[in-house]
Residue frames as a rotation matrix with the C-alpha (Angstrom) as fourth column:
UNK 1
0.159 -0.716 -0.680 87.66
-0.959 -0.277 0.067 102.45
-0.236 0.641 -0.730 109.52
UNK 2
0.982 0.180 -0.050 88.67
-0.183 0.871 -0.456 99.76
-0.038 0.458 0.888 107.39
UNK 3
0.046 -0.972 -0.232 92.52
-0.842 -0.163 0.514 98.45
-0.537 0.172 -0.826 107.39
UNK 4
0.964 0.002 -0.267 93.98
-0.142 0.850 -0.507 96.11
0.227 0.526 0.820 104.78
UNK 5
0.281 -0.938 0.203 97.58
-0.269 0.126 0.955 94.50
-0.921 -0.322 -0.217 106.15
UNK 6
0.807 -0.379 -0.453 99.68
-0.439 0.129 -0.889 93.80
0.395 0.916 -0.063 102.89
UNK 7
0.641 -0.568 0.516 102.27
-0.533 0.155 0.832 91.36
-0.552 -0.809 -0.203 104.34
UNK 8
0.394 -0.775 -0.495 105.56
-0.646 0.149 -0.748 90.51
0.653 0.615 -0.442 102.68
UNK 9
0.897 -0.185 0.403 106.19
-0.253 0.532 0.808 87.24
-0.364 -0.826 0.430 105.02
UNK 10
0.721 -0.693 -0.002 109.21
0.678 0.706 -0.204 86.81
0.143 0.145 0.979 103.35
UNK 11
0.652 -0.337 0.679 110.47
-0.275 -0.940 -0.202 90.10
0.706 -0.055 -0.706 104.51
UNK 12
0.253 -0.483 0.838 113.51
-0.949 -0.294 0.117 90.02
0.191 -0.825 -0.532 106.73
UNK 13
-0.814 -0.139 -0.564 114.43
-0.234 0.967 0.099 86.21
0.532 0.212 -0.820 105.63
UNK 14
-0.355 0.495 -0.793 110.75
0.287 0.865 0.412 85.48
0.889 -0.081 -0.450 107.19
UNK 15
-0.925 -0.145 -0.353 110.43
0.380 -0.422 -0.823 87.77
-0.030 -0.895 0.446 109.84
UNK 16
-0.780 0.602 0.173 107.25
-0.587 -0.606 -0.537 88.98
-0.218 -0.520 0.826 108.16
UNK 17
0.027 0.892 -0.451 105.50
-0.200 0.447 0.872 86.26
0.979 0.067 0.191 108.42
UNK 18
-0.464 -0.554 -0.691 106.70
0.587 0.391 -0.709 85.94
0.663 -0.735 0.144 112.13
UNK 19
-0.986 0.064 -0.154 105.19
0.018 -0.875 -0.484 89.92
-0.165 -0.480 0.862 112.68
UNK 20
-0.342 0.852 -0.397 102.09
-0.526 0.177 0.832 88.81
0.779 0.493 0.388 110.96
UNK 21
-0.062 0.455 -0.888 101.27
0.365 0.839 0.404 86.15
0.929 -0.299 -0.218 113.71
UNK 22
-0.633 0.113 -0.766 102.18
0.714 -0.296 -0.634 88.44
-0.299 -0.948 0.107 116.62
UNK 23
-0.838 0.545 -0.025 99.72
-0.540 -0.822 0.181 91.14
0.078 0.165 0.983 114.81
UNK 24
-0.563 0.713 -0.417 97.24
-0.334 0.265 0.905 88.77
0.756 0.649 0.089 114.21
UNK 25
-0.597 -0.261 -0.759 97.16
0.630 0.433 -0.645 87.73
0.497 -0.863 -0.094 117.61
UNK 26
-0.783 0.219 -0.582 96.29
0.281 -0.711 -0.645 91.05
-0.555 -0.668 0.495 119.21
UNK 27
-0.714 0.693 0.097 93.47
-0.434 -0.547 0.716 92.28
0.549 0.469 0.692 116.19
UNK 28
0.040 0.875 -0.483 90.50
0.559 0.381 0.736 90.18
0.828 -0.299 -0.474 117.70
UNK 29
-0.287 -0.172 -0.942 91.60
0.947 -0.196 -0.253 92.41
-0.141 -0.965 0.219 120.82
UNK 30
-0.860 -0.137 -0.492 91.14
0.016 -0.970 0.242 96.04
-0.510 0.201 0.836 118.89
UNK 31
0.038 0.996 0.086 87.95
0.625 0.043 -0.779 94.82
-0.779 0.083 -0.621 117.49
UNK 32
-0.233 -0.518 -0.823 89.32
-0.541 -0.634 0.552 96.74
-0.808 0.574 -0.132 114.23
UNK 33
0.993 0.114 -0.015 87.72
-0.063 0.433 -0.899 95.82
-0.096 0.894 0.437 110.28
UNK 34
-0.030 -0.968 -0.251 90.35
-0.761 -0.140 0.634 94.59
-0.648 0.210 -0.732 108.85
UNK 35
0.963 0.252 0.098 91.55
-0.080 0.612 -0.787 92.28
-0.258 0.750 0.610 105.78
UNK 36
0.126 -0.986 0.109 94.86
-0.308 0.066 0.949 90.57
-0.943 -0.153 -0.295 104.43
UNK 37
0.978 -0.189 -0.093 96.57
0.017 0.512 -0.859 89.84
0.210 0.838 0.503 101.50
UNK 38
0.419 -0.879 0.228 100.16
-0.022 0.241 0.970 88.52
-0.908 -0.411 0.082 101.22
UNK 39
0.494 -0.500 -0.711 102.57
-0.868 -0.326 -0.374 89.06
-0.045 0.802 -0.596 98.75
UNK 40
0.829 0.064 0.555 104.24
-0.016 0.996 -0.091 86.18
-0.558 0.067 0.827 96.86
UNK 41
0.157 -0.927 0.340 107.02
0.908 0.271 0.318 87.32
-0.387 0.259 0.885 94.99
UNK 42
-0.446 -0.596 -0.667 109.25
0.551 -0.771 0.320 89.96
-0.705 -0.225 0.673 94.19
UNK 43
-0.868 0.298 0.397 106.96
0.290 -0.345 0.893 92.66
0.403 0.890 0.213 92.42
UNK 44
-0.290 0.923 -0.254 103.66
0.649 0.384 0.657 91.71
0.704 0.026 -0.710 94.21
UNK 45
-0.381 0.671 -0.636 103.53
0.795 -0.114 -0.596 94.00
-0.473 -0.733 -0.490 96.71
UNK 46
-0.888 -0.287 -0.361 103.57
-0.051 -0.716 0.696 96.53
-0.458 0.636 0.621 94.22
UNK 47
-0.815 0.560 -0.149 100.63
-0.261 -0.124 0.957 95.16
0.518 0.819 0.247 92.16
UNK 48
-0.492 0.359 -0.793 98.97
0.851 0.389 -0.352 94.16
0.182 -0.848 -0.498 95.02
UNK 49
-0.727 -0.318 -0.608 98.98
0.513 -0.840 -0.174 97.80
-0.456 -0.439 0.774 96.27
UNK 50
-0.932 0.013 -0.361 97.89
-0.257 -0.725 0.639 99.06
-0.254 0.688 0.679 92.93
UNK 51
-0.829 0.496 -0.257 95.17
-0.200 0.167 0.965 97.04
0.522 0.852 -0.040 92.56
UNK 52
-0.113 0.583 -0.804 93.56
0.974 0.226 0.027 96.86
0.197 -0.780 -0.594 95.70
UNK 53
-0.608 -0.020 -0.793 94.02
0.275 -0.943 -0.187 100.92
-0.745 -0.332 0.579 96.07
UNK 54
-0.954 0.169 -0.250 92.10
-0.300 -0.467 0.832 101.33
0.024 0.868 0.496 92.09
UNK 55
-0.690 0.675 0.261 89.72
-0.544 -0.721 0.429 99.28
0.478 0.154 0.865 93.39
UNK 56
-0.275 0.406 -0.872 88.77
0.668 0.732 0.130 99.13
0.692 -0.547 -0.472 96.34
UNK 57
-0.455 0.245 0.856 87.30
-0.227 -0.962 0.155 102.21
0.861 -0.124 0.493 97.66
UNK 58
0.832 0.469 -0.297 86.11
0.131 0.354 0.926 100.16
0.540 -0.809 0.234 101.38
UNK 59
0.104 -0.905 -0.412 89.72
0.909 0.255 -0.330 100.33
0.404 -0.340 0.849 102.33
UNK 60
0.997 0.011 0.082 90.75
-0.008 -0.974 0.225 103.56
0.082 -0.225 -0.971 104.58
UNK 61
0.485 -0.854 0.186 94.04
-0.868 -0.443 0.226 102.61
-0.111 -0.271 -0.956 105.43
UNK 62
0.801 -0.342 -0.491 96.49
-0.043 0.786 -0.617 100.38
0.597 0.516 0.615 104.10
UNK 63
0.525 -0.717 0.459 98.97
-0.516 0.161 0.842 98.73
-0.677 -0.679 -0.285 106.98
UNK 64
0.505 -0.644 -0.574 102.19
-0.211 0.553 -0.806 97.25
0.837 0.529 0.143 104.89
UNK 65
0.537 -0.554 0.636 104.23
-0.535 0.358 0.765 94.43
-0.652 -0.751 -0.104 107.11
UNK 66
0.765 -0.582 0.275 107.36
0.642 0.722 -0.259 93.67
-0.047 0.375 0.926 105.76
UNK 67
-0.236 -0.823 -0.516 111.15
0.798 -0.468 0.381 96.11
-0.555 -0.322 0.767 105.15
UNK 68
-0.354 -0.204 -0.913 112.15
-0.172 -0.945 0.278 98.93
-0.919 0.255 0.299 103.50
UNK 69
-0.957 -0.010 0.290 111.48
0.252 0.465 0.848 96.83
-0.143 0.885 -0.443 99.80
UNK 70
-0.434 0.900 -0.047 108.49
0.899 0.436 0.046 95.87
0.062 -0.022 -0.998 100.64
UNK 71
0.247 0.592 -0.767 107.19
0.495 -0.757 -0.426 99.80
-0.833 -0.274 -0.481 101.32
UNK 72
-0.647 -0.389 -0.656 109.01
-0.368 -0.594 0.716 101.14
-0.668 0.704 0.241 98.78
UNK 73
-0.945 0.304 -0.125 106.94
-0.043 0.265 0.963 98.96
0.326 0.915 -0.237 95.89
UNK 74
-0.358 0.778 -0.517 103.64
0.809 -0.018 -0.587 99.66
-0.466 -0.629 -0.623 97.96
UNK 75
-0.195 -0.097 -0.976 104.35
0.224 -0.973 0.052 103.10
-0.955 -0.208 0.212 97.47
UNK 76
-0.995 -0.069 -0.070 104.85
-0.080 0.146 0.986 102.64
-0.058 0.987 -0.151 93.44
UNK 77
-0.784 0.606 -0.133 102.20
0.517 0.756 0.401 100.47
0.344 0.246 -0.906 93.22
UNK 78
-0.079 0.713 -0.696 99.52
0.607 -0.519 -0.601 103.40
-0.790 -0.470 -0.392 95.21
UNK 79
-0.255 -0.457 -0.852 101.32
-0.192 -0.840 0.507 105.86
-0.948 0.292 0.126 93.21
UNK 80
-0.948 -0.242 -0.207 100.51
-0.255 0.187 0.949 103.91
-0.191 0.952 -0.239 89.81
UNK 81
-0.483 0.860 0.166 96.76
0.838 0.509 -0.199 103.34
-0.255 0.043 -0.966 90.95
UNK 82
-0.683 0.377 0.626 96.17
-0.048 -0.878 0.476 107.58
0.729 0.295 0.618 90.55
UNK 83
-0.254 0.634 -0.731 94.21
0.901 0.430 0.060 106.79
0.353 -0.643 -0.680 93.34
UNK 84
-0.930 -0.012 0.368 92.24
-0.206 -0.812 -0.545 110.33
0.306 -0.583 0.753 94.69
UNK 85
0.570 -0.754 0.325 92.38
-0.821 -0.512 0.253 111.08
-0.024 -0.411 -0.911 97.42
UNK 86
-0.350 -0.819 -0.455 95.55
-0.470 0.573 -0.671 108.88
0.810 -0.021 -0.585 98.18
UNK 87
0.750 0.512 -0.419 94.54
0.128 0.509 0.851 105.72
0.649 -0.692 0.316 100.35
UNK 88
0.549 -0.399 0.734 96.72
-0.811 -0.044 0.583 106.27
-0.201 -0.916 -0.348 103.75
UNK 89
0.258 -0.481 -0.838 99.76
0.204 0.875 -0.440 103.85
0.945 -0.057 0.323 104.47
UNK 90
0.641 -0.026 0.767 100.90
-0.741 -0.285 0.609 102.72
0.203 -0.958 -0.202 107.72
UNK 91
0.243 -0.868 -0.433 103.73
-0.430 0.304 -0.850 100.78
0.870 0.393 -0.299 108.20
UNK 92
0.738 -0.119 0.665 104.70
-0.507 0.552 0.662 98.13
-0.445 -0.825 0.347 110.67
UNK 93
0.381 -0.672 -0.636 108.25
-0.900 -0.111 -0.422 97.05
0.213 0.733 -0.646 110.01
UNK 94
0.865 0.125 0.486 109.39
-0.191 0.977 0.089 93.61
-0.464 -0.170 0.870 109.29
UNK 95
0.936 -0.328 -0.128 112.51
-0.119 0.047 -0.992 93.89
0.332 0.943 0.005 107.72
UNK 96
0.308 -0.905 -0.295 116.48
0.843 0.403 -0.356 93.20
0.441 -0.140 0.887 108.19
UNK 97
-0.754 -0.655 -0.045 117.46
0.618 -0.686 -0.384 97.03
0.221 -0.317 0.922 108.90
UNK 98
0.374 0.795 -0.478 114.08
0.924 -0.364 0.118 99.06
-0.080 -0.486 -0.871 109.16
UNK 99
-0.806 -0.567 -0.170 116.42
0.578 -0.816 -0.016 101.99
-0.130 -0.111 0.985 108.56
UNK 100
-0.462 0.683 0.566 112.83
0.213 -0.534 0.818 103.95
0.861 0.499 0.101 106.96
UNK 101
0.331 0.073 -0.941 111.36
0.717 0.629 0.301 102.87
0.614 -0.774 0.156 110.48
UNK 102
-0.178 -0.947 -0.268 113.99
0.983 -0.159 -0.092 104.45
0.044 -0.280 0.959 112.49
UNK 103
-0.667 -0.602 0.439 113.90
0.734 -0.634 0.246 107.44
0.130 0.486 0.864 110.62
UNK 104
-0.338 0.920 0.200 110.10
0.127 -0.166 0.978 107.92
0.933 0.356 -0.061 111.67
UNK 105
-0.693 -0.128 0.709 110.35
-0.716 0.010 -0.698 107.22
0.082 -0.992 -0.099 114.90
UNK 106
0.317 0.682 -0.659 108.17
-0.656 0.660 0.367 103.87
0.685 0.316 0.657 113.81
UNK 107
0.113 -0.679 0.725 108.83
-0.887 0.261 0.381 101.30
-0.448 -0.686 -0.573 116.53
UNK 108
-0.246 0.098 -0.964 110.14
-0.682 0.690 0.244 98.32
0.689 0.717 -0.103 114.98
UNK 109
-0.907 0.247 0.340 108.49
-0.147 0.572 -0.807 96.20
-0.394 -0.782 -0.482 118.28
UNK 110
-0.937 0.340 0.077 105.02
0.188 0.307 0.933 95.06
0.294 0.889 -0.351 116.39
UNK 111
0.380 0.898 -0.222 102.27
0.897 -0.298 0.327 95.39
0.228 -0.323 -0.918 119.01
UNK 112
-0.426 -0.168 -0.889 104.18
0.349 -0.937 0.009 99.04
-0.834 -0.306 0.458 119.54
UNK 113
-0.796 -0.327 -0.510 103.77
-0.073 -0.784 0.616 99.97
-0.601 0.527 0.600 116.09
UNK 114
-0.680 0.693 -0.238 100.41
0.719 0.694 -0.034 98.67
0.142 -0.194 -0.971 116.22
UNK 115
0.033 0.706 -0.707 99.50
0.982 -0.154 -0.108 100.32
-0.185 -0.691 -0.699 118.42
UNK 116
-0.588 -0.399 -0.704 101.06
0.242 -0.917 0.317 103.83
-0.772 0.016 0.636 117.40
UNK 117
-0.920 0.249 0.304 98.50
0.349 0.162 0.923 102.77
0.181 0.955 -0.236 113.96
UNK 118
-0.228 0.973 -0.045 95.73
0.564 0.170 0.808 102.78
0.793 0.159 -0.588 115.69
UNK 119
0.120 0.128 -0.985 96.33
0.796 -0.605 0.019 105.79
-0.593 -0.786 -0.174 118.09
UNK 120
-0.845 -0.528 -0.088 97.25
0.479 -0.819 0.314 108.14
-0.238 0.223 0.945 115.66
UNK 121
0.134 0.933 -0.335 95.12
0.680 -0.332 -0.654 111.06
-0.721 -0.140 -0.679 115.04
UNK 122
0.581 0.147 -0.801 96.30
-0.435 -0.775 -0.458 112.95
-0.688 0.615 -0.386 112.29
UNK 123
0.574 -0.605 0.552 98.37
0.814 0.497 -0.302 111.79
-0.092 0.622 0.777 109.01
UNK 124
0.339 -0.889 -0.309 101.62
-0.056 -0.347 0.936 112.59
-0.939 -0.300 -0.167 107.69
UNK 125
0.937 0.348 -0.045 102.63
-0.093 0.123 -0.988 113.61
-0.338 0.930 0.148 105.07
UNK 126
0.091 -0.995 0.035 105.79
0.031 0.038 0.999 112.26
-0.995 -0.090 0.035 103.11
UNK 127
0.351 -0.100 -0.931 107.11
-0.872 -0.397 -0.287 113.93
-0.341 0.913 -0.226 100.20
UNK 128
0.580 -0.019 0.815 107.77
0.400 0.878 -0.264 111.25
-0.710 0.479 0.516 97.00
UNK 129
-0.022 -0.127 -0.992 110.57
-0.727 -0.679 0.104 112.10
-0.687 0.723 -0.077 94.98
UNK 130
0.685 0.202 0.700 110.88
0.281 0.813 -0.510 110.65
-0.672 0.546 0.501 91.36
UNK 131
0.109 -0.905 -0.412 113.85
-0.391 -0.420 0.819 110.42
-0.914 0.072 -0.400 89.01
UNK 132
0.940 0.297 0.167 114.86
-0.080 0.669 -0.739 109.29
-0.331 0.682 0.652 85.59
UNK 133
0.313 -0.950 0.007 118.09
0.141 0.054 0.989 108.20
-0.939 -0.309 0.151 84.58
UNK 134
0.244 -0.193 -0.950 119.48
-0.843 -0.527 -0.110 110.35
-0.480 0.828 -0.291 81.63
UNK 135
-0.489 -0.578 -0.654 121.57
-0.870 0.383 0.312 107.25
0.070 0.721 -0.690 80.22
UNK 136
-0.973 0.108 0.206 119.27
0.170 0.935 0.311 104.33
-0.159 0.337 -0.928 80.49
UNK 137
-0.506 0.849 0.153 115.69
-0.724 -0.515 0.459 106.46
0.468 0.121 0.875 80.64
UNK 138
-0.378 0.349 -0.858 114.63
0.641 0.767 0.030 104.28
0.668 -0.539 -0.513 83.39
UNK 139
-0.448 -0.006 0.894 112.77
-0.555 -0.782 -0.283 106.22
0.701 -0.623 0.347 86.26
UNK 140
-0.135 0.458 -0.879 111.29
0.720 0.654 0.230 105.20
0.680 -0.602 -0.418 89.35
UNK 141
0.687 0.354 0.635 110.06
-0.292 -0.666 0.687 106.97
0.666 -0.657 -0.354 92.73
UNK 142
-0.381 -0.721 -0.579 112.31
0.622 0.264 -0.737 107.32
0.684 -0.641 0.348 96.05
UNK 143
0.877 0.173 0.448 111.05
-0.237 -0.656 0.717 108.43
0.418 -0.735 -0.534 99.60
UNK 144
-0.061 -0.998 -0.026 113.89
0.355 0.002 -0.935 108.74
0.933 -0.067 0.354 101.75
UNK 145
0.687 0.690 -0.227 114.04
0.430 -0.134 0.893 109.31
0.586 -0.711 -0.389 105.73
């Protein structure tokens, strides 16, 4: 398998660039393909996402470090690539509250939720809902734990 980390190091005023260095640490140890890109500003992980998921078809699984933000415009940003089948996410939380996390039973400890990445054996599925607001005809997507 092939993981790409998407890291939002400004997640969590800087925490994920903090979870990035204790991940990076331990990969030469898991002996795991792997590849990074980092997000630069507010938007990017989004297009990031999208454009590594439309095309890049080496990728199996896509690890996002950084909060709730930062997964949420991942998600978009898969979701807007039409990508089939859908590339996997995995999720290693870097963020002020982690409340998504939490809700998963993700640990928010970094070589834990590491490690829970690269033990798991089966995927999960999580429903996306999407909405549109009647009075400004804006829509957008919401996952919700």
């Amino acid at each position: 398998m092939k993981y790409l980390f998407l890291v939002n190091p400004c997640a969590g005023s800087g925490k994920g660039q903090h979870v990035w260095r204790t991940i990076q640490q331990l990969l030469p140890q898991t002996g795991i393909d792997h590849e990074k890109v980092e997000s630069t500003h507010p938007g990017h992980p989004r297009e990031l996402a999208q454009w590594q998921a439309a095309r890049r078809t080496d990728i199996d699984c896509l690890i996002v470090i950084g909060g709730d933000g930062t997964l949420h415009e991942v998600i978009a940003g898969l979701i807007a690539s039409h990508r089939q089948p859908a590339l996997p996410v995995a999720y290693i939380p870097a963020g002020t509250g982690n409340d998504f996390a939490r809700g998963y039973g993700i640990s928010t400890q970094p070589r834990q939720a590491l490690r829970q990445i690269l033990d798991n054996d089966h995927q999960h599925i999580i429903n996306v809902g999407r909405f549109t607001d009647q009075a400004t005809k804006q829509s957008g997507i919401f996952i919700n734990n």
